[in-house]
TORKOL-4160 file (C-alpha; in steps of 0.2 Angstrom, whole numbers, padded with zeros to 4 digits, m for minus):
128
<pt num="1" X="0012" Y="0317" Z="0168"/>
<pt num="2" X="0010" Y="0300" Z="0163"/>
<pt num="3" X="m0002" Y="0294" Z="0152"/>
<pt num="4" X="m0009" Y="0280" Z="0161"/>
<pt num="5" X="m0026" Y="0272" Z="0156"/>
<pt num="6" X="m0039" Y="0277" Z="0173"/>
<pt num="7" X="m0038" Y="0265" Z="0186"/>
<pt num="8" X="m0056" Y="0263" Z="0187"/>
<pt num="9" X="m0053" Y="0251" Z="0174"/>
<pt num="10" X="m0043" Y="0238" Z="0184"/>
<pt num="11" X="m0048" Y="0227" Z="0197"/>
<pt num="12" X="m0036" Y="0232" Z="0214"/>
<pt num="13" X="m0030" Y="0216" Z="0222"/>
<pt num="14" X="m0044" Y="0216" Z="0237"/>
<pt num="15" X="m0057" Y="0217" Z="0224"/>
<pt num="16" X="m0050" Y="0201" Z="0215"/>
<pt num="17" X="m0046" Y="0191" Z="0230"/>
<pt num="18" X="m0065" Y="0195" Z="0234"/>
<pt num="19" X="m0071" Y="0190" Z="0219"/>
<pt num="20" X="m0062" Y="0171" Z="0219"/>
<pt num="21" X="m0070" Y="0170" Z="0236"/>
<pt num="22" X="m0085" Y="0173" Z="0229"/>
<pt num="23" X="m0083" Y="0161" Z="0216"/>
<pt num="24" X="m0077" Y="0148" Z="0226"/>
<pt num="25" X="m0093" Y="0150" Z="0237"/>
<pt num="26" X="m0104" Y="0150" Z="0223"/>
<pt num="27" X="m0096" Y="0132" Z="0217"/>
<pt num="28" X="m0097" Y="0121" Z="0232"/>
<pt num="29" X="m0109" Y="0109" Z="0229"/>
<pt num="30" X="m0127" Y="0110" Z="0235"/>
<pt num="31" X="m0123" Y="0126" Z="0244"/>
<pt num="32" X="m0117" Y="0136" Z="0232"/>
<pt num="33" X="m0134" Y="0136" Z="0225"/>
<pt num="34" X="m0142" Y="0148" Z="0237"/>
<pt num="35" X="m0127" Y="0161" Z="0233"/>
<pt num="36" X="m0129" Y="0160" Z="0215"/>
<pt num="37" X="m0146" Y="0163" Z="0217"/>
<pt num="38" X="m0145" Y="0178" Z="0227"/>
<pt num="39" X="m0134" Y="0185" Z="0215"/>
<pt num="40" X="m0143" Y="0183" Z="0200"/>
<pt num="41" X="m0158" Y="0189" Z="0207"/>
<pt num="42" X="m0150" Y="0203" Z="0214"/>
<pt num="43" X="m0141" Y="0205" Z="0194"/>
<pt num="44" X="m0128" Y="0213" Z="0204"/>
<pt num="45" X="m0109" Y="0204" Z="0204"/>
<pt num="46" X="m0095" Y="0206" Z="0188"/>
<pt num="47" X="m0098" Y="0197" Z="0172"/>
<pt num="48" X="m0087" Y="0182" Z="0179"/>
<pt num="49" X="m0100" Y="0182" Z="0195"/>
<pt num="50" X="m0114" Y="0178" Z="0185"/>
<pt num="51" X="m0107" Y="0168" Z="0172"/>
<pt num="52" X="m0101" Y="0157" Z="0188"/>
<pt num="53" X="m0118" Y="0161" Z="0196"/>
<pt num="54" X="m0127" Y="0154" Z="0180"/>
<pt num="55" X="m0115" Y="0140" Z="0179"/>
<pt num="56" X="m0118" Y="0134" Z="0197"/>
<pt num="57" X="m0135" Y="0133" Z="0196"/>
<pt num="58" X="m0137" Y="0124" Z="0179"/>
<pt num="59" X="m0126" Y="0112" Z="0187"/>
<pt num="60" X="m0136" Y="0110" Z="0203"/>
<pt num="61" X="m0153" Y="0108" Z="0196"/>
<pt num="62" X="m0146" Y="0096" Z="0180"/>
<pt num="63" X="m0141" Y="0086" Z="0199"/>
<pt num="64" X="m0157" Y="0090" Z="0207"/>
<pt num="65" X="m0167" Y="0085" Z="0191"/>
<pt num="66" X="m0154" Y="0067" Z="0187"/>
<pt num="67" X="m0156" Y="0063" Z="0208"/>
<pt num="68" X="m0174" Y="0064" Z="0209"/>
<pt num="69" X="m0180" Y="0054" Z="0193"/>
<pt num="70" X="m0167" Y="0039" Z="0194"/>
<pt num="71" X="m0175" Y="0039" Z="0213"/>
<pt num="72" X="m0191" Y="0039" Z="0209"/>
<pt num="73" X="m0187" Y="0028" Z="0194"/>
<pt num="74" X="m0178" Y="0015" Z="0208"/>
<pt num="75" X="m0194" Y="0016" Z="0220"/>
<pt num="76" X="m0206" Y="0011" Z="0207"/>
<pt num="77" X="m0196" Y="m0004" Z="0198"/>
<pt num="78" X="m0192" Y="m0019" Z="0208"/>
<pt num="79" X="m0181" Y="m0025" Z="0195"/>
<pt num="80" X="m0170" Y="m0011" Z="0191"/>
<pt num="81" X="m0169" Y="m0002" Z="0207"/>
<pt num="82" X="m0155" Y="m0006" Z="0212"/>
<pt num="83" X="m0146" Y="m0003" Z="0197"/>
<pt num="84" X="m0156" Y="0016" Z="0198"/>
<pt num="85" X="m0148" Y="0016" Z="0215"/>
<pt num="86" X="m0130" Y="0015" Z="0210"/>
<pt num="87" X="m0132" Y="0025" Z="0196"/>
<pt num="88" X="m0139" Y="0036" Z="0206"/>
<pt num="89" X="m0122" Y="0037" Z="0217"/>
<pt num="90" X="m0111" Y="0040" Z="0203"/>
<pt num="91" X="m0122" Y="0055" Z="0195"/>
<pt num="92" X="m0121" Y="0063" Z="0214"/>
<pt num="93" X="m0100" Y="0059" Z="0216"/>
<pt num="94" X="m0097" Y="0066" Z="0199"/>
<pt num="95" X="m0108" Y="0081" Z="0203"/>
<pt num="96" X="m0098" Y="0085" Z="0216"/>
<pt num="97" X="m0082" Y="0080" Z="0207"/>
<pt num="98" X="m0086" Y="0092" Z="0195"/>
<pt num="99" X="m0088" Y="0106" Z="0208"/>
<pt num="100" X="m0075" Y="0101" Z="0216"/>
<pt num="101" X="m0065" Y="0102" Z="0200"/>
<pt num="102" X="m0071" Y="0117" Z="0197"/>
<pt num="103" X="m0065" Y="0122" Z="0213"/>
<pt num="104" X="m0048" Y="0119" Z="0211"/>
<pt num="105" X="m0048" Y="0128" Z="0194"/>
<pt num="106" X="m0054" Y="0145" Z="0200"/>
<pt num="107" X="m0041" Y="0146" Z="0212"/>
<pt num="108" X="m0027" Y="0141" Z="0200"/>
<pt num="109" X="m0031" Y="0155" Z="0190"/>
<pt num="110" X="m0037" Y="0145" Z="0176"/>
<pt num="111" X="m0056" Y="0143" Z="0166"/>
<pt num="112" X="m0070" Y="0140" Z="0174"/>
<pt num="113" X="m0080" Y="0134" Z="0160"/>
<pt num="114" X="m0085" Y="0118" Z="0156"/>
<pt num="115" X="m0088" Y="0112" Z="0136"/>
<pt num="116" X="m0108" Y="0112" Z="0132"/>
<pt num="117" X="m0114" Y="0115" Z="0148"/>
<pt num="118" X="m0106" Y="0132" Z="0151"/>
<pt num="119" X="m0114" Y="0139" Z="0134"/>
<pt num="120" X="m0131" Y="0130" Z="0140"/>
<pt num="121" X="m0132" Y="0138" Z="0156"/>
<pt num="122" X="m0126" Y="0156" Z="0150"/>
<pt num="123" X="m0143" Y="0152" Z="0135"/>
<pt num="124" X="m0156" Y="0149" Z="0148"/>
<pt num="125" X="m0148" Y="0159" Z="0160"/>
<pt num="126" X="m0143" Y="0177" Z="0150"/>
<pt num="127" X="m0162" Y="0185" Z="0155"/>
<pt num="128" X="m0156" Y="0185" Z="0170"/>
């Protein structure tokens, strides 16, 4: 016989393609939220699904958090507002950029993580 290392110790094709799906559903923007979510409260999913998972959602409330203070800060000033507004717009393209970004990335084959934020979100994150 041969002496081949078990099998349960490789992913079979399915499984992977199945897996990049899931990532790229977990990284669409605003969306992919609710997935990651599910998926960490569930803790169920490969290491690279929660790490994704965690990455997501650090991602979508750093938006969430960014979007509703420069609105709230352009509703209450009369002389900044619309400078908040505009700034504003360019947090929310280059959250979706980013995600996008992402996007393309994962299905390349290539790292998913990003400098800082990746580490942050796996810190906050790890209990669950």
């Amino acid at each position: 016989m041969h002496n081949l290392p078990p099998m349960d110790n490789y992913l079979h094709p399915q499984d992977t393609a199945t897996s990049n799906k899931l990532l790229l559903l977990y990284l669409i923007p605003v969306f992919g939220f609710f997935p990651s979510l599910w998926t960490l409260y569930r803790r169920q999913g490969s290491r690279e699904q929660l790490a994704v998972s965690r990455l997501s959602i650090t991602l979508c409330f750093t938006w969430m958090l960014g979007y509703f203070l420069l609105s709230s800060g352009a509703a209450s000033s009369d002389f900044l507002a619309i400078r908040l507004l505009i700034l504003n717009s360019f947090f929310t393209s280059g959250y979706f950029l980013v995600s996008i970004w992402l996007i393309f990335r994962v299905i390349q084959g290539k790292s998913y993580r990003l400098p800082g934020l990746s580490s942050f979100a796996e810190r906050i994150l790890r209990k669950y």
